[in-house]
Structures are given as C-alpha cells and as structure tokens.
C-alpha positions, 0 to 999 in steps of 0.5 A: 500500500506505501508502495503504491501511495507513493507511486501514486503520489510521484505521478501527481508529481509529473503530471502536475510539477508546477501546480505541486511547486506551488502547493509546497512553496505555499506550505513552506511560506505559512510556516514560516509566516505565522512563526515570524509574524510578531516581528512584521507587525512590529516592523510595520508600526515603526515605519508608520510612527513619526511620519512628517505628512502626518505631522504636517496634515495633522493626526486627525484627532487623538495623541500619536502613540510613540514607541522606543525601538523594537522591543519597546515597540513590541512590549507596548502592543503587548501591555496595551493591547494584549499579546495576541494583537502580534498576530493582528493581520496574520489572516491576510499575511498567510493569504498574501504567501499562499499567492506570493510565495507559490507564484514568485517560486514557481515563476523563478524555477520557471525563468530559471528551466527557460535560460538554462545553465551555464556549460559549466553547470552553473546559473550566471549571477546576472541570470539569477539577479534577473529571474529574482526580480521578475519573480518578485515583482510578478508575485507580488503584483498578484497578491498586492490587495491581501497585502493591503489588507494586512496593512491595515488590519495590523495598524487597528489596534493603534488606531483605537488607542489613537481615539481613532474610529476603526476602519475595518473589523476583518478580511472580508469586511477589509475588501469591502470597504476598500472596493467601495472607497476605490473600486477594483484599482482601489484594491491595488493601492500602493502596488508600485511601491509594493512590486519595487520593494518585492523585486529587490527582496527576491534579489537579495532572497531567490538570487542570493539563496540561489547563488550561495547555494550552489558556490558552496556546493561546487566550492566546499565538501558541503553536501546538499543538507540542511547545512547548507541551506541554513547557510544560503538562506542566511545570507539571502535573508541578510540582503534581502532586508538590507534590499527591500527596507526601504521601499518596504517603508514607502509601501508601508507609509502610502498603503497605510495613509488615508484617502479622500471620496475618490480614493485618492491618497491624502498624504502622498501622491506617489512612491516618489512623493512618499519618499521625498516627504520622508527624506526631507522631514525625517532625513535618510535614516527614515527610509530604515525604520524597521531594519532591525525587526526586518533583518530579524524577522527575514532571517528567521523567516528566509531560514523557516522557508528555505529549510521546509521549502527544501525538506517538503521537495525531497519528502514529495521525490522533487529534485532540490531547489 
C-alpha cells in the first residue's frame, strides 16, 4: 500500500510539477509566516510612527502613540493591547504567501528551466539577479490587495488607542470597504511601491539563496543538507532586508495613509512623493525604520522557508531547489 501511495503520489508529481511547486512553496511560506509574524507587525508600526505628512496634515484627532525601538515597540502592543494583537493581520499575511510565495517560486524555477545553465553547470549571477526580480515583482503584483489588507488590519489596534474610529473589523469586511472607497484599482493601492520593494527582496532572497547555494556546493565538501541551506538562506535573508527596507517603508507609509471620496491618497501622491516627504522631514535614516525587526524577522523567516521549502521537495521525490 506505501508502495503504491507513493507511486501514486510521484505521478501527481509529473503530471502536475508546477501546480505541486506551488502547493509546497505555499506550505513552506505559512510556516514560516505565522512563526515570524510578531516581528512584521512590529516592523510595520515603526515605519508608520513619526511620519512628517502626518505631522504636517495633522493626526486627525487623538495623541500619536510613540514607541522606543523594537522591543519597546513590541512590549507596548503587548501591555496595551494584549499579546495576541502580534498576530493582528496574520489572516491576510498567510493569504498574501499562499499567492506570493507559490507564484514568485514557481515563476523563478520557471525563468530559471527557460535560460538554462551555464556549460559549466552553473546559473550566471546576472541570470539569477534577473529571474529574482521578475519573480518578485510578478508575485507580488498578484497578491498586492491581501497585502493591503494586512496593512491595515495590523495598524487597528493603534488606531483605537489613537481615539481613532476603526476602519475595518476583518478580511472580508477589509475588501469591502476598500472596493467601495476605490473600486477594483482601489484594491491595488500602493502596488508600485509594493512590486519595487518585492523585486529587490527576491534579489537579495531567490538570487542570493540561489547563488550561495550552489558556490558552496561546487566550492566546499558541503553536501546538499540542511547545512547548507541554513547557510544560503542566511545570507539571502541578510540582503534581502538590507534590499527591500526601504521601499518596504514607502509601501508601508502610502498603503497605510488615508484617502479622500475618490480614493485618492491624502498624504502622498506617489512612491516618489512618499519618499521625498520622508527624506526631507525625517532625513535618510527614515527610509530604515524597521531594519532591525526586518533583518530579524527575514532571517528567521528566509531560514523557516528555505529549510521546509527544501525538506517538503525531497519528502514529495522533487529534485532540490
């Protein structure tokens, strides 16, 4: 019976190999999401606070909520809200992987079969760096209006200790109202900045993972383990956060701002506004708010995806990434 359960399940496998990719990438992505989401909610209420349009445009009533770092920031939602407000937002974040993480893999796996290897065996840096950002992008751009969602969903809580009225009560309540304010597009809100941020994170993610990986294979007795994995992914989550922070912050900032009647955004006009507005209110550094968070939660994310990513593969008789 295991015998045949198993050559049932390879047959699955090649029939359907990029629909498979994707159902494991997904898998791997909703672990490694749910272990690591505390550090992305804090991530983000640090990249909201301080910002000069706000001051500038004023809070629209109630005091601003200020918090010291990332520990006190993240102390601070435990105190006043209660510690399962870290996970405020999972809901859509696990969604956003589902689309993001199967789309992106399966499209770099993709890009990468297209190319092909170098004489050597080898896939060429520029290659790579390619295939990581068209895969970020074309990911993200897929999954961009449950990362809208996400967005706001994880700054409610704020907003009631603000005095604020809140904006949205759940998922599906979430979609509602922004499809109200802003039609279909509305649900797109943010996505440019959104789409630049997931091309440089999958540079430094899917490129770097990549890369590393295979150096190590062909340069150290390594084997391809855990090891080596765990290696790879910690570089890739290294650059990847020290990549994507600050158009992360950007995205953040104009995802998170409010809009008037036709859903235009109040704050910013654009990306590029956003990012002159922050530069000059609140000087370069602005643009990292959240690195340390970040960096901590890619980290362990990147490691948590790549390991299970990798484990899943060779359960399922898939060949190593």
């Amino acid at each position: 019976n295991d015998l045949k359960m198993e050559q049932q399940e390879q047959s699955w496998v090649q029939q359907w190999p990029r629909v498979t990719k994707f159902i494991l990438s997904a898998c791997a992505a909703t672990v490694a999401e749910m272990v690591t989401f505390p550090l992305d909610l804090t991530k983000t209420r640090l990249q909201i606070q301080g910002e000069a349009a706000i001051k500038q445009h004023g809070p629209g009533g109630g005091p601003q909520m200020a918090y010291r770092g990332m520990m006190g920031t993240a102390l601070g939602i435990v105190r006043e809200e209660g510690p399962l407000k870290l996970w405020q937002g999972a809901t859509p974040a696990v969604y956003r992987h589902i689309v993001y993480s199967g789309v992106r893999m399966v499209t770099y796996e993709q890009f990468r079969d297209v190319l092909g290897r170098s004489e050597d065996d080898t896939f060429p840096l520029w290659k790579a760096a390619i295939g990581g950002m068209l895969a970020g992008a074309v990911g993200q751009f897929m999954a961009s209006p449950t990362d809208l969602v996400k967005v706001q969903m994880q700054m409610e809580g704020r907003r009631r200790l603000e005095g604020k009225p809140p904006r949205v009560h759940g998922v599906y309540q979430a979609v509602l109202k922004i499809i109200s304010e802003g039609g279909i597009r509305g649900l797109w809100a943010g996505w440019v900045p959104n789409v630049q941020r997931a091309a440089l994170v999958n540079l430094g993610d899917l490129t770097t993972y990549d890369t590393v990986k295979h150096i190590l294979l062909r340069n150290t007795s390594l084997q391809d383990n855990s090891l080596c994995h765990g290696l790879a992914s910690t570089c890739s989550g290294l650059v990847a956060a020290t990549m994507g922070t600050p158009a992360d912050v950007i995205k953040t900032r104009i995802m998170n701002q409010p809009r008037d009647m036709n859903g235009r955004g109040v704050l910013y006009t654009s990306s590029i506004d956003c990012l002159i507005q922050s530069v000059k209110g609140e000087g370069f550094i602005s643009l990292y708010k959240g690195f340390l968070p970040t960096w901590m939660r890619m980290a362990p994310w990147s490691m948590t995806f790549w390991l299970s990513f990798e484990q899943i593969r060779k359960t399922m008789g898939i060949s190593s990434f």
